[in-house]
N, C-alpha and C positions, 0 to 999 in steps of 0.2 A: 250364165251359170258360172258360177265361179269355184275357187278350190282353198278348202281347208284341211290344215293337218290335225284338226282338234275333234274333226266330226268324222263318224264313220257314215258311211254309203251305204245304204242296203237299198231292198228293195219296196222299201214303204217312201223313202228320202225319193228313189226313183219314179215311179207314180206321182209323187207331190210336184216332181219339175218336170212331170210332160203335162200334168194337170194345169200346173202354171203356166206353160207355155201353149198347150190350147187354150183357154183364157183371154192370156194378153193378144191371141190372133184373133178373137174375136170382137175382144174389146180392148184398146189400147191406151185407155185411161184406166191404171188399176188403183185408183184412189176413187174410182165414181160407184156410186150404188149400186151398178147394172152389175158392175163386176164383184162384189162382193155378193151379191144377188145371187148369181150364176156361181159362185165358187161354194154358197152353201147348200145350194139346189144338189149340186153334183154331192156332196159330203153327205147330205141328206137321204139322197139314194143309195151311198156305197151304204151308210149304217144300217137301210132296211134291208139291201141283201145280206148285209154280213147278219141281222136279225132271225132272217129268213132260214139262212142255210142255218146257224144255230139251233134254230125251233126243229127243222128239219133233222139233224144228227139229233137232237135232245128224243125225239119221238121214232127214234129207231129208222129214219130214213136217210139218213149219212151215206148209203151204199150206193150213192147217184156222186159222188166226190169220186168217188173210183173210175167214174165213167169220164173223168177228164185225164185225156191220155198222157203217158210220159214224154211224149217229143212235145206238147203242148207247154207244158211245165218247163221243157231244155230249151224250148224255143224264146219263150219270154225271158228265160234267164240269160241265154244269150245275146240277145236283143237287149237287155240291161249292161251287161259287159262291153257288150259293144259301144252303146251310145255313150257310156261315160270314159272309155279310151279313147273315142273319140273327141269329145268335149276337153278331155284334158291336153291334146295336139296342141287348143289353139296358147294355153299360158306354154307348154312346151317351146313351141316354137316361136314367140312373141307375137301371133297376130293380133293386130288393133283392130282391122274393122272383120268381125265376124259374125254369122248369121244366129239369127238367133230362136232357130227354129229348131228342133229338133232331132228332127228324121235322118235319116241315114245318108240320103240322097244328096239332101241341103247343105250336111254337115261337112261330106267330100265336095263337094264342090266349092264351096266357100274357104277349104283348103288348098285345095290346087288352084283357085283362080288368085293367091296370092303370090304369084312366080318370084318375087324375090326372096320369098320363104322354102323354095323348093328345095334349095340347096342343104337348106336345115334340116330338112326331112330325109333328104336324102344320107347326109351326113349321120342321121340316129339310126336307120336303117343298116349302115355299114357297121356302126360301132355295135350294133345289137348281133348280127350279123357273127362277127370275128371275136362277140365276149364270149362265147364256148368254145371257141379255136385253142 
């Protein structure tokens, strides 16, 4: 995952890079058929749900979108925030070898197990810290 200042982030860019990165953990050649296979499979089924719910609100049954609660919706959004502050750590603090997995778990831990970078971390921490002081 990497970072550009010319592209914005949302949350369609997000779904694209966890989608890409279940993918490439399940096939790790993303140049071979299976994986092209599997990436329209999945795009295949989001466009019959996003079809689905369409037909559904178009016929007067939209009132089941309501039934998807708001901590469901702040939860994902947060979950998006999070993972790409986190992904951005590793250009912040120059790690080279970094995991390339997604999850929250994967993502601290392949932070912290780089101890000569701790000190950087710790260092943006203080500065972040003392810029409201």
């Amino acid at each position: 995952m990497g970072t550009s200042r010319d592209i914005v982030i949302g949350l369609v860019t997000v779904v694209s890079l966890l989608l890409g990165s279940l993918l490439s953990s399940e096939i790790s050649d993303t140049k071979s058929h299976d994986y092209v296979r599997l990436a329209l499979t999945a795009i295949f089924f989001a466009g019959v749900t996003k079809l689905v719910l369409g037909v559904l609100r178009y016929i007067q049954l939209g009132f089941f979108i309501n039934f998807l609660s708001h901590a469901a919706i702040v939860g994902f959004m947060a979950r998006t925030a999070i993972t790409i502050t986190l992904q951005q750590l590793k250009g912040l603090l120059g790690i080279k070898d970094f995991t390339t997995k997604t999850d929250i778990l994967s993502v601290m831990h392949s932070i912290w197990s780089n101890v000569h970078h701790r000190i950087n971390l710790f260092i943006l921490l203080y500065i972040y810290m003392f810029h409201y002081i």
